[in-house]
C-alpha positions as CSV (number, residue, x, y, z in Angstrom):
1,X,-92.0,28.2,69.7
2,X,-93.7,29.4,73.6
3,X,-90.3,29.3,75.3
4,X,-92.1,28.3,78.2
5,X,-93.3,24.9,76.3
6,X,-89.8,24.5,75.0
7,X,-88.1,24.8,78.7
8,X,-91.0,22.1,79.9
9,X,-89.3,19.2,78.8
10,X,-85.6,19.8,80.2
11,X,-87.1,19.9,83.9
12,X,-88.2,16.5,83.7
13,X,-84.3,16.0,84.4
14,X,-84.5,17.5,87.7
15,X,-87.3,15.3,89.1
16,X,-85.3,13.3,92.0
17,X,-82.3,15.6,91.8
18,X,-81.0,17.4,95.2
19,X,-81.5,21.1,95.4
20,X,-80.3,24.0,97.7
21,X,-82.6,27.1,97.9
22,X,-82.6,30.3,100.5
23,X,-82.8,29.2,103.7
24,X,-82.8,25.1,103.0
25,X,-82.4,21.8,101.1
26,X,-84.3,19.7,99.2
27,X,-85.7,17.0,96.3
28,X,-87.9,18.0,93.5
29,X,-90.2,15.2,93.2
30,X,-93.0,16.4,90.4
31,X,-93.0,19.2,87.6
32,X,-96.6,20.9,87.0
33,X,-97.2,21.4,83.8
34,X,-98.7,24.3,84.4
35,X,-97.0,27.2,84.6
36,X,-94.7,25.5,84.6
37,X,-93.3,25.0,88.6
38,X,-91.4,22.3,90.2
39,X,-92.5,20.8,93.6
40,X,-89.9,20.5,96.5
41,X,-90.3,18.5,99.0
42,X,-88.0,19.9,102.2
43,X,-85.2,17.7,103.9
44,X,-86.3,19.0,107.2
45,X,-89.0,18.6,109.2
46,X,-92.0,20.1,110.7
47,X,-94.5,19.9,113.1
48,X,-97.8,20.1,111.6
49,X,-101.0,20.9,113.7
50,X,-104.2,18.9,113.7
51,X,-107.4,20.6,113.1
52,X,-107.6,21.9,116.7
53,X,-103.8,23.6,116.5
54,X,-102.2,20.3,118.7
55,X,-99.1,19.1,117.0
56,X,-99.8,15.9,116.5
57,X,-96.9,14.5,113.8
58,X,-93.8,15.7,111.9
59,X,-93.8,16.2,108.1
60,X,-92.0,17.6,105.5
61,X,-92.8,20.8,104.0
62,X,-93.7,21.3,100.5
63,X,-92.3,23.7,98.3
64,X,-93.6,25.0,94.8
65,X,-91.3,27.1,92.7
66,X,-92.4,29.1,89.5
67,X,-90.5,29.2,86.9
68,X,-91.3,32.3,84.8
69,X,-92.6,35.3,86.4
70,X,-95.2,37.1,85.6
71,X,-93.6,38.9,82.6
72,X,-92.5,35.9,81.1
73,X,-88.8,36.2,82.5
74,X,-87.4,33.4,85.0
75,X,-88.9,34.0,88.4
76,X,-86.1,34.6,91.1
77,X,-86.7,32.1,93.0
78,X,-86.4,29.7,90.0
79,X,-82.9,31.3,89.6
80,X,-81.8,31.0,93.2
81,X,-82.2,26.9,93.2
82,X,-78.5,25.2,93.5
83,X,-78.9,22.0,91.6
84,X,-76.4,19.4,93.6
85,X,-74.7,16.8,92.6
């Protein structure tokens, strides 16, 4: 069995879980099937820009996290996540 199809499944688990990760905190709130990665959404905010550079509204920032590199190993960034409690 593709041990990246066997691993899919077991990451549904983390979908609303807390996560830490280098340099902030966050919620994983969908897994992409592709790849496969999970989205973070940040706990902090930031200004985003409106089409002529004005900050015009805070948001949260969006991570996405691989979770196999390219050589088929877990990507390090996948390793580094802290899943809290």
């Amino acid at each position: 069995m593709d041990r990246r199809k066997a691993d899919f499944g077991s990451l549904h688990e983390l979908i609303g879980r807390k996560v830490s990760f280098p340099g902030g905190r966050g919620t994983v709130v969908e897994i992409l099937e592709d790849g496969p990665s999970l989205v973070i959404q940040a706990e902090d905010l930031e200004i985003q820009p409106d089409s002529l550079g004005y900050a015009r509204r805070r948001s949260r920032e969006t991570r996405l996290v691989e979770v196999f590199d390219l050589a088929g190993g877990y990507d390090p960034d996948f390793l580094a996540l802290v899943v809290e409690e």
